[in-house]
N, C-alpha and C positions, 0 to 999 in steps of 0.2 A: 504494500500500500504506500510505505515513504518512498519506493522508488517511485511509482505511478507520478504521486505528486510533485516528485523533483522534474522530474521530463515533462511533464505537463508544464510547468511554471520556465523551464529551459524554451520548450517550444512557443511558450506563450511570450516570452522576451525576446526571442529571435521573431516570431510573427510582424513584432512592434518594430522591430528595427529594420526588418529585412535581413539585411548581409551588415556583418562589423566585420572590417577589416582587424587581423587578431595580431598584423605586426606590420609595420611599415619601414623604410630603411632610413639609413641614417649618413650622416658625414662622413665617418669614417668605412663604412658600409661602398659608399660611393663613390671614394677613392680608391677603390678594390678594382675598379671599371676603367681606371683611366690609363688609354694606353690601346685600349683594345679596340682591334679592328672590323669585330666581326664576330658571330656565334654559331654554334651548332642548336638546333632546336632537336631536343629530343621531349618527350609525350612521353607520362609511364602509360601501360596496358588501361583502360576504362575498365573497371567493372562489365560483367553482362546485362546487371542491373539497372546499369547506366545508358547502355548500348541498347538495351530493349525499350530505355523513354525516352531513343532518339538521339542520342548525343554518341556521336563516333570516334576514336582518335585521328582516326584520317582526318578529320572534319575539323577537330583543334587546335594539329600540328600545319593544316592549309591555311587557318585563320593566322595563329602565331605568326608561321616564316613570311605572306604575306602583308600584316600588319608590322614587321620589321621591313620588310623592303620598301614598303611605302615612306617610311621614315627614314629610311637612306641607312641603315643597318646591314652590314654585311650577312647574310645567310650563307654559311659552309657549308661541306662537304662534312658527313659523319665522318668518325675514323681521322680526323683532323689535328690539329695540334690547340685550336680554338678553344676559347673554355665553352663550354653547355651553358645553355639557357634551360633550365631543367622543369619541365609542369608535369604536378602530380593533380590529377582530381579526384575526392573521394566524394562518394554518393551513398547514402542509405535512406531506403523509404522508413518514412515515419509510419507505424503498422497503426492500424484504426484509423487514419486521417488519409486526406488526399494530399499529400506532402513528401517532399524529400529535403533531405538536410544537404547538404554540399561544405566541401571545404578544399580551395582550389590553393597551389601554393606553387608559388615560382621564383626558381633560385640561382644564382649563375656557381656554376662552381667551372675551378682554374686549379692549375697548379700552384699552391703557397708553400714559402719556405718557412719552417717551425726552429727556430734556434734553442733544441733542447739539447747537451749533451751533444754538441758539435752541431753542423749543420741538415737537417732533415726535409727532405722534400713529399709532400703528399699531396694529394687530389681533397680540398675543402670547399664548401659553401662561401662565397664571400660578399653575397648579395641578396638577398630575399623579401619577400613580399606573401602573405596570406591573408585572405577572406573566409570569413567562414558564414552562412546566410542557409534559412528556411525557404522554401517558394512549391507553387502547388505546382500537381501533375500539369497543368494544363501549360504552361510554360517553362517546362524545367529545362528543356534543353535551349529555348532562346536566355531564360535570364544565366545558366551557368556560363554560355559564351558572349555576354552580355558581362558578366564579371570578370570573364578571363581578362577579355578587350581592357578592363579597367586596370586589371595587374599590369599588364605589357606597355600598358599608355605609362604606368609608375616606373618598370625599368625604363625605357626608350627617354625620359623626364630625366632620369638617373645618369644613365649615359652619358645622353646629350648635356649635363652639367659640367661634366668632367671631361668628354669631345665633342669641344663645340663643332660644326660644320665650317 
């Protein structure tokens, strides 16, 4: 019963809000980006859940590397030396209601050097952006790419801070 009521009062505050962004970047976040030419768009796997109310990765990875090139962002070749512009989307239907919950997150990761105990080089995140938002069946795949657009509008904002044109 205390679970029912937490989720119900989580759903009922995302209702009011729609989508809260649940982290946004920063200065030092954005100075991770300067220097760089260009990215690889990679898209994790959708859900089938996801894929069955319409929302495809073909379809998020066409929006992303298109809405990068329209902004004059280089789009690579996989398998590249570029760091990744990395989106994850997670979806679960809310059971009894006509709703899904979403939580879309997009990250660049690069190779950074870690100065522990001599010098270390590894693959980290050095840039990210997440949303997390309620919305009903009836447009869940326009408002989830409807949110994506907003994250990528937040790197490409990022970017172009630290490489102006």
């Amino acid at each position: 019963m205390m679970f029912r009521r937490a989720a119900a009062a989580i759903v009922g505050v995302s209702l009011l809000s729609g989508a809260t962004p649940a982290r946004a970047d920063s200065a030092i976040e954005r100075n991770t980006l300067k220097g760089m030419t260009g990215v690889q768009v990679l898209v994790e796997e959708l859900s089938p859940e996801a894929e069955n109310a319409g929302l495809t990765t073909g379809q998020l990875h066409a929006d992303v590397e298109r809405q990068l090139q329209q902004s004059g962002i280089a789009v690579v070749a996989p398998a590249t030396l570029a760091p990744d512009l990395y989106v994850n989307v997670n979806v679960i239907r809310v059971s009894a209601l006509p709703l899904y919950a979403y939580d879309i997150h997009v990250g660049v990761n690069q190779t950074a050097t870690v100065l522990l105990n001599g010098v270390v080089t590894v693959g980290a995140e050095t840039w990210s952006t997440s949303i997390i938002g309620v919305v009903g069946t009836d447009h869940f795949a326009t408002a989830v790419r409807q949110q994506l657009r907003g994250r990528i509008d937040a790197f490409i904002t990022a970017f172009r801070l630290v490489n102006p044109k």
